[in-house]
C-alpha distance (Angstrom), angle and dihedral (degrees) to the residues before:
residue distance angle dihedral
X1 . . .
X2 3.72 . .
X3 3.86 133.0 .
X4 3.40 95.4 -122.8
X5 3.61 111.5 107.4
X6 4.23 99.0 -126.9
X7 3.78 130.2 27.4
X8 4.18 120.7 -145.3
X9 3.65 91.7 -134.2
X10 3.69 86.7 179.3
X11 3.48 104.7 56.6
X12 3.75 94.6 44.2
X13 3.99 90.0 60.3
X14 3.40 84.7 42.5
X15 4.30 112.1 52.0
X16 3.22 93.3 0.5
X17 3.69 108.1 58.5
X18 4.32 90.1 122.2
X19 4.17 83.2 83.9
X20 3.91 99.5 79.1
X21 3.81 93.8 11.4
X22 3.91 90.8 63.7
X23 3.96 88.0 53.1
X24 3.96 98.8 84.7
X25 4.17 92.5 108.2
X26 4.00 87.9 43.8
X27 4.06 89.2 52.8
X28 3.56 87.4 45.9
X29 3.88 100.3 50.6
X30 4.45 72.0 52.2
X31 3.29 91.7 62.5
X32 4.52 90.0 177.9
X33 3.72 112.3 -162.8
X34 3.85 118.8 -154.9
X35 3.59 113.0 -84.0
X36 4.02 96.4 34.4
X37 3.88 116.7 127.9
X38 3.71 99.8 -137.9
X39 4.03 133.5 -172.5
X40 3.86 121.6 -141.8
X41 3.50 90.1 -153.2
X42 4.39 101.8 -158.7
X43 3.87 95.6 5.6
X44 3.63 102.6 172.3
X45 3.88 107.2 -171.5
X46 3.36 95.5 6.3
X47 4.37 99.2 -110.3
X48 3.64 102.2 122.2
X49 3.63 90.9 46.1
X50 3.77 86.3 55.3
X51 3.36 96.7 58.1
X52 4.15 94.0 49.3
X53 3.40 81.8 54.4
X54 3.87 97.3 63.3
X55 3.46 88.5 57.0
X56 3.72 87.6 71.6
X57 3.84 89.5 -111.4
X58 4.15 115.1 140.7
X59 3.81 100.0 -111.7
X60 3.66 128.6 -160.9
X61 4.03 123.1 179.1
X62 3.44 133.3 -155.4
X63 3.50 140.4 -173.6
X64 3.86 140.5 153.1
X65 3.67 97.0 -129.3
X66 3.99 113.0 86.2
X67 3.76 87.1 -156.9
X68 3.99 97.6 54.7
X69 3.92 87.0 52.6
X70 3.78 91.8 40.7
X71 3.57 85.8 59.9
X72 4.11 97.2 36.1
X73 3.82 88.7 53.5
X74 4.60 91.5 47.6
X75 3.77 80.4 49.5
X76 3.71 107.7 49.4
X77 3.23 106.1 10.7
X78 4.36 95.6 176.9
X79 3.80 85.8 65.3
X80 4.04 128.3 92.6
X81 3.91 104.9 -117.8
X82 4.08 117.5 -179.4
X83 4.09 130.5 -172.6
X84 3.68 93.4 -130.8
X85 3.89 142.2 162.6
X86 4.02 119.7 -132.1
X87 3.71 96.9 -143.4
X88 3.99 79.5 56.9
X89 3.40 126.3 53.9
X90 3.83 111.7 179.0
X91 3.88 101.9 169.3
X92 4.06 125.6 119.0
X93 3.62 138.5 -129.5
X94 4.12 120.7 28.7
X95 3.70 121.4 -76.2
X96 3.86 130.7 -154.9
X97 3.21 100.1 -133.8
X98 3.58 152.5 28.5
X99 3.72 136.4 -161.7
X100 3.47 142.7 169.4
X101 4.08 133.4 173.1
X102 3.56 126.4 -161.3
X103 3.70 93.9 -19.7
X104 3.78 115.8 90.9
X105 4.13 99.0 67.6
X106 4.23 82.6 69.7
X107 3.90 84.3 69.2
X108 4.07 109.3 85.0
X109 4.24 85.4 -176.4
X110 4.32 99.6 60.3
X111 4.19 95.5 167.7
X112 4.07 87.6 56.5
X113 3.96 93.4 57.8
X114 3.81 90.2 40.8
X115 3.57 101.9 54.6
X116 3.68 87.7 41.1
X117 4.38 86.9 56.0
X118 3.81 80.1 46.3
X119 3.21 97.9 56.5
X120 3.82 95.9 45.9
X121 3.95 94.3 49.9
X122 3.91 129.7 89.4
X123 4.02 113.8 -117.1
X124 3.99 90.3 -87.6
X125 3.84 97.5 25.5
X126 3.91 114.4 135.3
X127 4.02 126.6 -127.4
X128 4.22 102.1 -166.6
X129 3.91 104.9 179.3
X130 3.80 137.9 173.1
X131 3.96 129.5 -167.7
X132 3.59 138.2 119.0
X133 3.35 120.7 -37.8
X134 4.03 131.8 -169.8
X135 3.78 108.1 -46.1
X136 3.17 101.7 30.4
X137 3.91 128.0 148.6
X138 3.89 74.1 -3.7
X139 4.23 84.0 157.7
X140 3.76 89.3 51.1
X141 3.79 108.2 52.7
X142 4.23 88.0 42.6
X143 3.99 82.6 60.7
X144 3.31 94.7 47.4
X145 3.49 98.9 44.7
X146 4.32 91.1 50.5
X147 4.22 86.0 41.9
X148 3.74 94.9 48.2
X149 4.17 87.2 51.0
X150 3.84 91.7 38.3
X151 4.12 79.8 59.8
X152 3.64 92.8 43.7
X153 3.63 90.4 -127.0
X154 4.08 120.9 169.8
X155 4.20 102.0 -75.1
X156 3.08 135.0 -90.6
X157 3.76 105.8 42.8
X158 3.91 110.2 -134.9
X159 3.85 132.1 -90.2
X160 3.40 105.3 -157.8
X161 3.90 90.1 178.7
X162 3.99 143.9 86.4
X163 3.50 105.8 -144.4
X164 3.94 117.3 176.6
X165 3.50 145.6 -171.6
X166 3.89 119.0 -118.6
X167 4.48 85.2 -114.1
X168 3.71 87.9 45.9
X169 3.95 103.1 46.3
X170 4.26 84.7 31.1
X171 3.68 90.8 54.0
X172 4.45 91.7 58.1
X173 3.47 90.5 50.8
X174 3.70 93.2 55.0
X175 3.64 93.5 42.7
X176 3.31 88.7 56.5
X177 3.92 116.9 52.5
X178 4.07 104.0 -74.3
X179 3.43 137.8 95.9
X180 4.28 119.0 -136.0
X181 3.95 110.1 -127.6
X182 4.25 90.3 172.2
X183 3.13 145.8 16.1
X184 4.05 140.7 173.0
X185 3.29 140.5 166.7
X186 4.01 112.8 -161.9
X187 3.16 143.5 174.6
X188 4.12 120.4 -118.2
X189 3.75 122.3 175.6
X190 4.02 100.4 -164.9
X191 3.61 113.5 -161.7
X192 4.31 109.7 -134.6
X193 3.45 120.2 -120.7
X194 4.40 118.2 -114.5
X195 3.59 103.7 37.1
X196 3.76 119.0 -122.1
X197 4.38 80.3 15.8
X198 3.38 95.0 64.6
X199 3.84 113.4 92.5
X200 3.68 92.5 40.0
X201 3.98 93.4 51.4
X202 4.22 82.0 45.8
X203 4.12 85.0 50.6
X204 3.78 94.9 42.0
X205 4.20 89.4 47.2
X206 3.91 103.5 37.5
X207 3.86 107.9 7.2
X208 4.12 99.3 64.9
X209 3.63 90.1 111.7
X210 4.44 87.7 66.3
X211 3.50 86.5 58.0
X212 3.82 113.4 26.6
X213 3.50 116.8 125.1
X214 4.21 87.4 18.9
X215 3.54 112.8 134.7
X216 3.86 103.6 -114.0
X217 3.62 101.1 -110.0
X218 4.00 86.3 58.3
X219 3.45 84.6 37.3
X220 3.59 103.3 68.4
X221 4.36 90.6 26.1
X222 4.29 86.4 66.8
X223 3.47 85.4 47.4
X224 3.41 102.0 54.2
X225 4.28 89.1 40.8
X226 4.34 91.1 53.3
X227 4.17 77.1 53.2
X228 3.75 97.7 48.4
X229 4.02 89.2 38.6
X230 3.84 91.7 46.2
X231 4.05 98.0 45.4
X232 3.53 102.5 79.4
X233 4.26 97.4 49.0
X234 4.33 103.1 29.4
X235 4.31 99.0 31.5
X236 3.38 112.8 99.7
X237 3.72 127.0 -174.5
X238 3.74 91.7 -48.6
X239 3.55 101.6 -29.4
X240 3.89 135.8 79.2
X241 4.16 117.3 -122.6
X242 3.54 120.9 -156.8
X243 3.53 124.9 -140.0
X244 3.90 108.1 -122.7
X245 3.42 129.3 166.9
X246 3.65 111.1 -177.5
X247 4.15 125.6 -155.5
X248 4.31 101.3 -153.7
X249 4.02 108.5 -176.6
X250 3.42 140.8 165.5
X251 3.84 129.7 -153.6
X252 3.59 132.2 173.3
X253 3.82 121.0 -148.6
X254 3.66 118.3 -117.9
């Protein structure tokens, strides 16, 4: 779902595992019943919509990235993967459900992807979501702000994100056809995987868009300055912990 042109697939099953296996509560709040026809709407590698799946749900995943769903269809190959854009649905018949994890804050235009869920739900049909909300990787973008000015790099630094509040992100879904039934915003420090590794695999799999288009000795200098700005307020005995703050809601459409 992201706007960078090509997705590690590998490394995110790899050391970065904690993005579906954090999504327990967000499956919950799903709550698919057998029979269902249910969209993973940003599915990455395909894991979360494996485990809808066993609940004898009829899954279908989508993501942007033709790597993620290369890798989602090797992995389960029983389940209904598509390369697909957000802003675009393109899929017939209504569905009961949507969900989507850790995906929709990639998407800078929010009312596009909702109408498009609208328009794929049945009158009563549920869209349960969870992604980062205002706040989050707060730490982060600071850092990268001060290392990208310490580098006397082109201002501003980039914000490849769409972080909202709960009123702001609340307030398109009832503009546009659905009712909100929850909503949080919460923090969620999430430790990194490999140690002293961690921030730079975190960089290399999520942060492309701070350094895209960098030359690579600059490339790998900002780098190493978020790091050194970042060490003394996210490590952690040995370990570096992000900053999330996560928005989970759940709307039904009307």
């Amino acid at each position: 779902m992201a706007e960078r042109a090509k997705w590690d697939a590998g490394l995110y099953d790899e050391k970065h595992s904690f993005v579906w296996k954090l999504a327990a509560g967000l499956l919950e709040l799903l709550d698919a019943k057998p029979g269902e026809r249910i969209l993973d709407l940003g599915c990455g590698t395909g894991h979360l919509a494996a485990r809808v799946a066993d609940t004898g749900a009829h899954v279908v995943g989508v993501d942007r990235s033709p790597e993620m769903v290369r890798q989602a269809r090797e992995k389960y190959p029983a389940q209904r993967f598509e390369v697909m854009d957000a802003r675009e649905l393109t899929l017939g018949g209504a569905f009961d459900a949507v969900f989507s994890n850790a995906a929709l804050h990639w998407i800078k235009e929010p009312e596009r992807v909702i109408v498009g869920i609208g328009n794929l739900l049945r009158p009563g049909g549920r869209f349960v979501a969870e992604f980062g909300g205002k706040g989050n990787t707060n730490e982060l973008m600071k850092a990268a702000d001060r290392a990208w000015k310490k580098l006397h790099l082109p201002c501003p630094s980039p914000n490849p994100w769409y972080y909202p509040s709960v009123a702001e992100y609340a307030g398109l879904l009832e503009r546009n056809g659905f009712e909100v039934t929850y909503a949080i915003l919460f923090d969620r420090p999430t430790p990194l995987d490999d140690g002293e590794r961690g921030l730079r695999n975190w960089l290399e799999m999520f942060g492309a868009s701070f350094t895209e288009g960098l030359p690579d000795t600059k490339r790998g200098r900002l780098k190493e300055e978020i790091e050194e700005q970042l060490r003394p307020i996210i490590f952690r005995d040995g370990q570096w912990v992000m900053d999330y703050r996560r928005l989970r809601i759940v709307a039904k459409r009307l």
